[in-house]
N, C-alpha and C positions, 0 to 999 in steps of 0.2 A: 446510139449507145444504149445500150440493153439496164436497166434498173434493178437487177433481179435480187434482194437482199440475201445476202448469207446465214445459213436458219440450221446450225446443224445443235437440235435438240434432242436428249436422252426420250425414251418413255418413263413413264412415272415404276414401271415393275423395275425396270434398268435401275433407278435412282434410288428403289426402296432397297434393291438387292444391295447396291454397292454400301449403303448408310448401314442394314445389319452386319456384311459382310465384316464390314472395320469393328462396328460394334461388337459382334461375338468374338473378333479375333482380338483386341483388347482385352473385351472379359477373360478371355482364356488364358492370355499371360499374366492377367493381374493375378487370379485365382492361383494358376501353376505362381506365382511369385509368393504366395501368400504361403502354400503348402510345402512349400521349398524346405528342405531340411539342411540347412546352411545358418550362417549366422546373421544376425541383424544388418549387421555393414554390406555382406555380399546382397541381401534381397534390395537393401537401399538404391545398392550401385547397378546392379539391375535395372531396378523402376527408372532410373534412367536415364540409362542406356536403351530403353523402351521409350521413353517419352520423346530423345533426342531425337532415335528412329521413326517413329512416327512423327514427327515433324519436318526431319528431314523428305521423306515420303512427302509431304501435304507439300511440301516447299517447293521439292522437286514435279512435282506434278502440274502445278502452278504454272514456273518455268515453261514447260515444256509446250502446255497451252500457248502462253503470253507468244513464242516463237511460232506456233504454230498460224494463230493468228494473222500477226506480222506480214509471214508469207502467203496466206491469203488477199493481203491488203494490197503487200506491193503487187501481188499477181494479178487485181483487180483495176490495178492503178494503171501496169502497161498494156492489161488489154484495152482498157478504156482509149490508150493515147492510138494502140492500131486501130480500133474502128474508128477512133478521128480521120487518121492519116487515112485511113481506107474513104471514106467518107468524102474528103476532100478533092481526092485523086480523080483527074479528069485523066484519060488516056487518048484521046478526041482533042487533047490541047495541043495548040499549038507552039514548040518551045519558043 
């Protein structure tokens, strides 16, 4: 049975990109929310409907890992049991 651990890692450019990428695009709505020419209540209900959205995002992304995972586990699980059953397998035996 093969030990090989499972290692899928970003690069750190990857990781810096993705952390400005949320961070400018936040700043941009909060700013565009700031400059709004609407009344008090509308920029409120905005900020949000911004904040939900980006949570929902983080949540959702979350999720999506957590299954992804999952499916690598069990897939690791029933390869594990064929190279048993392979392993085992005499074809030389006699029934």
């Amino acid at each position: 049975m093969t030990d090989t651990p499972i290692k899928q890692q970003s690069t750190n450019g990857f990781y810096g990109m993705a952390v400005a990428s949320f961070g400018i695009s936040l700043g941009a709505v909060g700013v565009a929310l700031l400059y709004m020419d609407v009344d008090v209540w509308i920029r409120a209900f905005m900020a949000i409907a911004v904040l939900y959205l980006t949570t929902s995002a983080i949540t959702l992304s979350k999720v999506v890992r957590d299954r992804q995972e999952a499916g690598q586990i069990v897939s690791r699980v029933d390869q594990a049991r064929m190279e048993k059953i392979l392993a085992e397998h005499d074809p030389f035996r006699s029934p």
